[in-house]
ZAKESE-376627 format. One record per residue (C-alpha): x, y, z; residue in three letters. Coordinates in steps of 0.02 Angstrom, whole numbers, plus 32768, in hexadecimal, padded with zeros to 4 digits. Example, Ala and Ser with C-alpha at 12.3 -4.5 7.8 and 13.67 -1.06 7.14 Angstrom:
% ZAKESE-376627
82677F1F8186Ala/82AC7FCB8165Ser/
***
This chain:
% ZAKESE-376627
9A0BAEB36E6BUnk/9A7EAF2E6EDCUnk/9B27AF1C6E75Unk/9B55AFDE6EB5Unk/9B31AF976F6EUnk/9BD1AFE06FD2Unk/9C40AF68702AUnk/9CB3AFDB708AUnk/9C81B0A870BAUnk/9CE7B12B70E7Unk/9C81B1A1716AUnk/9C82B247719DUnk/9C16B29E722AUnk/9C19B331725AUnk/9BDCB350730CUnk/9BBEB40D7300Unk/9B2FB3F0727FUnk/9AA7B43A72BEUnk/9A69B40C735DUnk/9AF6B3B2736EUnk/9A96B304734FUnk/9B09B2C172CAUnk/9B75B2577340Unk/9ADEB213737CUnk/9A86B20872DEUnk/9B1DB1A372A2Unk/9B2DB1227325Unk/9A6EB0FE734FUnk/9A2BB10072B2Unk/9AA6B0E57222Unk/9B33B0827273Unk/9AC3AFF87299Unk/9A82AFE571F1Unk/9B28AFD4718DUnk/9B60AF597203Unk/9AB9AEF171E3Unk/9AFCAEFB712BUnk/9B87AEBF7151Unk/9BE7AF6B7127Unk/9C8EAF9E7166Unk/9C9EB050718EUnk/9D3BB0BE71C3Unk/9CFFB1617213Unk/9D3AB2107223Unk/9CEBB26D729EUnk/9D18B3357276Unk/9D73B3A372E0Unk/9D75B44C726AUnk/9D38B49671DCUnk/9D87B4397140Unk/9DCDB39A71A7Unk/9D68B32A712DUnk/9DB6B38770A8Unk/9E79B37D70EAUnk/9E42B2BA710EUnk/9DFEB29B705AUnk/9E90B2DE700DUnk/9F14B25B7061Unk/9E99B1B47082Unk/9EB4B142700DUnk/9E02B1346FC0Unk/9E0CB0A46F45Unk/9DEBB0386FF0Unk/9D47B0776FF1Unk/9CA9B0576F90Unk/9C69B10E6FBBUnk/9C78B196704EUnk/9BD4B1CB70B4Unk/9BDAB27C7115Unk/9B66B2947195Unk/9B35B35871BCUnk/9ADAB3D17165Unk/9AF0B41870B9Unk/9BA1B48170E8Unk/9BE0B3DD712EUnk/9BB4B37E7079Unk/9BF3B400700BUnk/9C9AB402706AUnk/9C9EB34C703CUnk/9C53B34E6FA2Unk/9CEAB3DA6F70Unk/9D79B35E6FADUnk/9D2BB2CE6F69Unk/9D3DB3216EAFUnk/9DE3B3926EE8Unk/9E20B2EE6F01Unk/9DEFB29C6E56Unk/9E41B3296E13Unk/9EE8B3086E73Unk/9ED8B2526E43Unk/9EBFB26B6D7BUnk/9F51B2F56D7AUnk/9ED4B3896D46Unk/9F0DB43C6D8BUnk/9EABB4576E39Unk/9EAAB50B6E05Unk/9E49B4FB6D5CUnk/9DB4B4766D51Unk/9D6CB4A96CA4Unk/9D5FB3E96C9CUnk/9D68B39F6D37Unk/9D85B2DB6D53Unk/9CECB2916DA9Unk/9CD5B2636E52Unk/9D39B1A16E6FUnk/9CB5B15D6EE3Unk/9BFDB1776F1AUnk/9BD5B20B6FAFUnk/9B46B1CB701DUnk/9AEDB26C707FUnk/9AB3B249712EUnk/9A40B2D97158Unk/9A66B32B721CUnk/9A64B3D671E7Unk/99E9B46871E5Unk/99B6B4827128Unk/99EFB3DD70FDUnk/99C4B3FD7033Unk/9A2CB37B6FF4Unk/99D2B3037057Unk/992FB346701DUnk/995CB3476F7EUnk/9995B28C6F73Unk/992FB2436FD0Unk/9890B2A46FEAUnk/98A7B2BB70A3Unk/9917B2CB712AUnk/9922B23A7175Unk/99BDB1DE71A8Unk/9986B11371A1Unk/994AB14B70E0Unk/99CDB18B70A9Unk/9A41B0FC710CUnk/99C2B0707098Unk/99F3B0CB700CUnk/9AABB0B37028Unk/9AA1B0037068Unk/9A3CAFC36FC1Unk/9AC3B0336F59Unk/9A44B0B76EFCUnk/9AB3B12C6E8AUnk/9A7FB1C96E4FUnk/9AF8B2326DCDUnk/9AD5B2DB6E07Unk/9B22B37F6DB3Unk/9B9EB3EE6E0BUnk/9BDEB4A36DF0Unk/9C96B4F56E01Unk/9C93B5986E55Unk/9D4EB5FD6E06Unk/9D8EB6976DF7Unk/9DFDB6C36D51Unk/9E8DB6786DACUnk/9E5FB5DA6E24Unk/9DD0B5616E47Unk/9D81B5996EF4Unk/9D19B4F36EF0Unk/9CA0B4676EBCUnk/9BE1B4726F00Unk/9B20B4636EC8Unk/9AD8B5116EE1Unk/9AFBB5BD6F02Unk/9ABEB6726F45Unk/9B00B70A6F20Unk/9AA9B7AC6F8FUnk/9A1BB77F7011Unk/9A48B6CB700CUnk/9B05B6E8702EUnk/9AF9B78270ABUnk/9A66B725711BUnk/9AE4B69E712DUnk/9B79B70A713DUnk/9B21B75D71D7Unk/9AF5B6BA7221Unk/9BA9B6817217Unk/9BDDB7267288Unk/9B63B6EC7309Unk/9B9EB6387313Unk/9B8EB64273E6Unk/9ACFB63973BAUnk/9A64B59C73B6Unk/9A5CB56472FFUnk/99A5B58F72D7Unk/99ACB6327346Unk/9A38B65872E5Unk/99E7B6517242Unk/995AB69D7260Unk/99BBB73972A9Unk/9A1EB736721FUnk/9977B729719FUnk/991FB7B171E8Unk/99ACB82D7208Unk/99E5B82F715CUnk/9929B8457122Unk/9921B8D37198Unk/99C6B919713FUnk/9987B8CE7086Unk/99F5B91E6FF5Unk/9A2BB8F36F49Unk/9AE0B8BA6F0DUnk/9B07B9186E7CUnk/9B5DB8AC6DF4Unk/9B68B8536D44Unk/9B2EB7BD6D20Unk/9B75B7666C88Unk/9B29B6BD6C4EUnk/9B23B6266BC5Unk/9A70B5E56BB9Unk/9A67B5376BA4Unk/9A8EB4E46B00Unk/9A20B46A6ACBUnk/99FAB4176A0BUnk/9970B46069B9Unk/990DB3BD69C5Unk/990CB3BD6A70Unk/98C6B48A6A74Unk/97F4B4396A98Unk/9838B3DD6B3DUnk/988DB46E6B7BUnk/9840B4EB6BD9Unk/980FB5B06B71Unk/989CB6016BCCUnk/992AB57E6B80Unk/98D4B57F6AD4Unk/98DDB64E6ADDUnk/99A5B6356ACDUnk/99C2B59D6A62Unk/9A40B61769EDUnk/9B01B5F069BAUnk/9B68B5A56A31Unk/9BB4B60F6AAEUnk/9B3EB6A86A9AUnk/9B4FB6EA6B4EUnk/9AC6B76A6B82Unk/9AE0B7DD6C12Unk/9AA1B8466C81Unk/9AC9B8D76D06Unk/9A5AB90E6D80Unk/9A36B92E6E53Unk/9A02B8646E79Unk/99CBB8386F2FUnk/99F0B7886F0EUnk/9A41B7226E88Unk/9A2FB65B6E9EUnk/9A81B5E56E27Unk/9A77B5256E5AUnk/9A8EB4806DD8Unk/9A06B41B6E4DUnk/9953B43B6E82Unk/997CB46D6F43Unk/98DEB42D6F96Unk/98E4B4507048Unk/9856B44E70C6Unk/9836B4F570BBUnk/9833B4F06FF0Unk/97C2B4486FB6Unk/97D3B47A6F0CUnk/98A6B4A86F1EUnk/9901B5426F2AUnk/9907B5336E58Unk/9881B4B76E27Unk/98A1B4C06D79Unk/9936B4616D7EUnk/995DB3B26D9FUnk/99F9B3386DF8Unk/9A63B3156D48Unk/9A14B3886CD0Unk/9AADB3D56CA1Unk/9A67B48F6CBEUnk/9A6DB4FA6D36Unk/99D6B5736D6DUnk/9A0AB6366D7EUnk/9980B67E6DF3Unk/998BB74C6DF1Unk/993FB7BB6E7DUnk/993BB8656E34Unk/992CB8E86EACUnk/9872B9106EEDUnk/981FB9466F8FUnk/9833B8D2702DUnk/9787B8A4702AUnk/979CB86A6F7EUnk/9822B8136FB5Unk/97EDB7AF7033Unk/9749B7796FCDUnk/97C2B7376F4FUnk/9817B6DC6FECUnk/9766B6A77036Unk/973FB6536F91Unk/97CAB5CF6FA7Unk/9767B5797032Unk/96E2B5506FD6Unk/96AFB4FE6F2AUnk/96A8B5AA6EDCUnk/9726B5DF6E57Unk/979AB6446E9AUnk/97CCB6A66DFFUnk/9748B6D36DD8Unk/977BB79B6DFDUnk/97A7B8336D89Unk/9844B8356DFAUnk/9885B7836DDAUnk/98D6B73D6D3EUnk/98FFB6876D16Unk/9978B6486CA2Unk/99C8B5976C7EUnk/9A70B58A6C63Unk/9B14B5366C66Unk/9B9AB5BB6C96Unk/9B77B6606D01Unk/9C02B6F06D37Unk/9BD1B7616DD3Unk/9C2BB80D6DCBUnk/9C03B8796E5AUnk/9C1EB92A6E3DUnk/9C66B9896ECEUnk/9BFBBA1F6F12Unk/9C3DBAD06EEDUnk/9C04BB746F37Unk/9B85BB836FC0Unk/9B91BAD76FDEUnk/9C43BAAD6FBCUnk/9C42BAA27082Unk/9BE7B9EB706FUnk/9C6CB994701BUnk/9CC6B98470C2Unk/9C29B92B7103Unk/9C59B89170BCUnk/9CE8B8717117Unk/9DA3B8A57131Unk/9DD3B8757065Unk/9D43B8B3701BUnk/9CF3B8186FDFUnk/9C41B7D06FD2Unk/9C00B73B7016Unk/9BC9B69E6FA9Unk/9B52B6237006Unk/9BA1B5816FC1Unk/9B25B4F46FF6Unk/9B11B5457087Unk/9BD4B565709AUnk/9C0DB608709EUnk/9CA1B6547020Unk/9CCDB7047008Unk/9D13B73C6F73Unk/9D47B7ED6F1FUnk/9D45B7C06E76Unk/9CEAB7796DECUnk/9CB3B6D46E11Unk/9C8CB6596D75Unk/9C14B5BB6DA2Unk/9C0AB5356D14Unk/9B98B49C6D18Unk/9BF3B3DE6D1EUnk/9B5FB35D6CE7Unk/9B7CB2D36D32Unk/9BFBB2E86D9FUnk/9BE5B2936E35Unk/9B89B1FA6E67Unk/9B13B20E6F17Unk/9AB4B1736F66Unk/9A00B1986F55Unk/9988B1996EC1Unk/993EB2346E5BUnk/98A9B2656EAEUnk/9849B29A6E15Unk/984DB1F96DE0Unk/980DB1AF6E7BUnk/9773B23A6E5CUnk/9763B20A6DA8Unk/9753B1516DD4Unk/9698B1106DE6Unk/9683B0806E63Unk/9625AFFF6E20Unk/95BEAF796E5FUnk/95A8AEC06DEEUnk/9557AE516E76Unk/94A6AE7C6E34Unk/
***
């Protein structure tokens, strides 16, 4: 009944999650577990940003039945990234173009000790460490799609989901005022950059999702709207305030219904959410409505669109406001909030869908909703 249950783990914690609780997390609530199931473990505790990613690329993996990070979504993604960099460095694929990326060798088990914690959410249904622990111990596997994040020239990385304007400068802001308690530091960082709300002018180039034309009823009207000839890329330019694009739901406890609702674990789409540019009231209605079971796109302002490739070209300000270019930092590039990670990039950056490409211990929750208990002992 639990042929995928692991054997052997390779662990990484990173004590900086958070409130720093994922040491403790680890070691009074997980550790005991696997070594009920009889599970070996070899652990890595972190000591900098991209230590599980240095570690990943020289441990020999094949003596493990899967790796389990435990930290908050930046924490995953970083091993989620090495995890398939390392696949790719395994098969003999260029690290520097993934148009078809090896998959991931072994399973990547999410222990949630972060703030957001969305993976966790989104596997599992909750954040709660002995959950997601049972998960691993009785081997659940989920195939879950993943994106790659390039420029023209290199691959910048592997993740799940992706902002581009509000998203990215709220966390860019919070990363500046790291000597801040987490939350106080994210709410600072929220409400200054409301306070100083404006629009990233750029192009946005995409290829809705191709799908036969049997399959058109099951889709949603938006897919249907672009069933067309293969590789008909639409575009469009504009002033956006935010531009998300993420290849899983995102549910978080602040968003019940996920960041992009409309799109499931291993679909093998990716949502494009657009924020056009509108008055900060109307802004933060369309933010309000993300807390609650209300759709949230439902506004003149925002656009939906499901697709499998996207390219963000932000246009750099002339004139007048030429003078905010060197507001994004030193090189002149914007910030991309990676699963909660940030990059920074001057260029064009192309994000492509992977179904499929990496296994995670826990189970899709919409099947879990879908399910009806039933009861025979009448």
């Amino acid at each position: 009944g639990f042929q995928n249950r692991p054997k052997s783990l390779k662990v990484f914690v990173n004590p900086s999650s958070h409130k720093r609780e994922a040491t403790h997390v680890y070691y009074e609530k997980v550790a005991p577990l696997f070594k009920l199931a009889d599970i070996k473990t070899d652990v890595t505790v972190t000591e900098y940003e991209g230590h599980a990613l240095s570690v990943l690329k020289e441990c020999e993996l094949q003596a493990f039945d899967g790796v389990v990070c435990v930290g908050g979504d930046g924490s995953v993604s970083e091993v989620a990234h090495g995890l398939l960099l390392r696949a790719q460095i395994d098969a003999g694929r260029d690290t520097d173009c993934a148009s078809k990326p090896a998959r991931a060798p072994v399973p990547l088990g999410v222990i949630p000790a972060g703030t957001t914690n969305i993976l966790a959410h989104t596997l599992y249904g909750i954040k709660h460490a002995v959950t997601a622990t049972l998960h691993i111990v009785m081997g659940h596997i989920q195939a879950v799609d993943v994106c790659t994040f390039s420029t023209p020239s290199k691959l910048l990385r592997f993740g799940f989901s992706a902002m581009f304007g509000f998203g990215a400068r709220t966390l860019a802001l919070a990363e500046k005022h790291r000597w801040m308690p987490s939350s106080q530091r994210k709410d600072f960082a929220f409400i200054k950059t409301l306070a100083d709300l404006k629009p990233e002018e750029c192009e946005l180039s995409f290829l809705p999702l191709q799908i036969p034309q049997e399959d058109a009823q099951e889709k949603d009207r938006i897919t249907v709207l672009y069933l067309g000839s293969k590789d008909q890329w639409q575009k469009i330019q504009g002033h956006f305030l935010n531009v998300s694009i993420m290849a899983i739901p995102c549910l978080c406890s602040m968003a019940p219904r996920g960041l992009a609702p409309n799109t499931r674990l291993n679909n093998g789409s990716m949502a494009l959410i657009v924020v056009q540019n509108t008055s900060r009231t109307e802004f933060i209605k369309h933010l309000k409505r993300y807390t609650s079971v209300k759709n949230q796109f439902n506004f003149p302002f925002v656009e939906t669109y499901t697709v499998q490739e996207v390219k963000v070209q932000p246009r750099l300000k002339s004139g007048p406001d030429a003078k905010e270019n060197a507001c994004l930092n030193a090189e002149g590039n914007y910030p991309w909030n990676i699963d909660g990670d940030l990059m920074k990039e001057a260029s064009e950056v192309h994000v492509r869908v992977h179904p499929q490409l990496i296994d995670l211990y826990g189970v899709n929750t919409d099947d879990l909703e879908s399910s009806q208990a039933t009861c025979n002992c009448i």
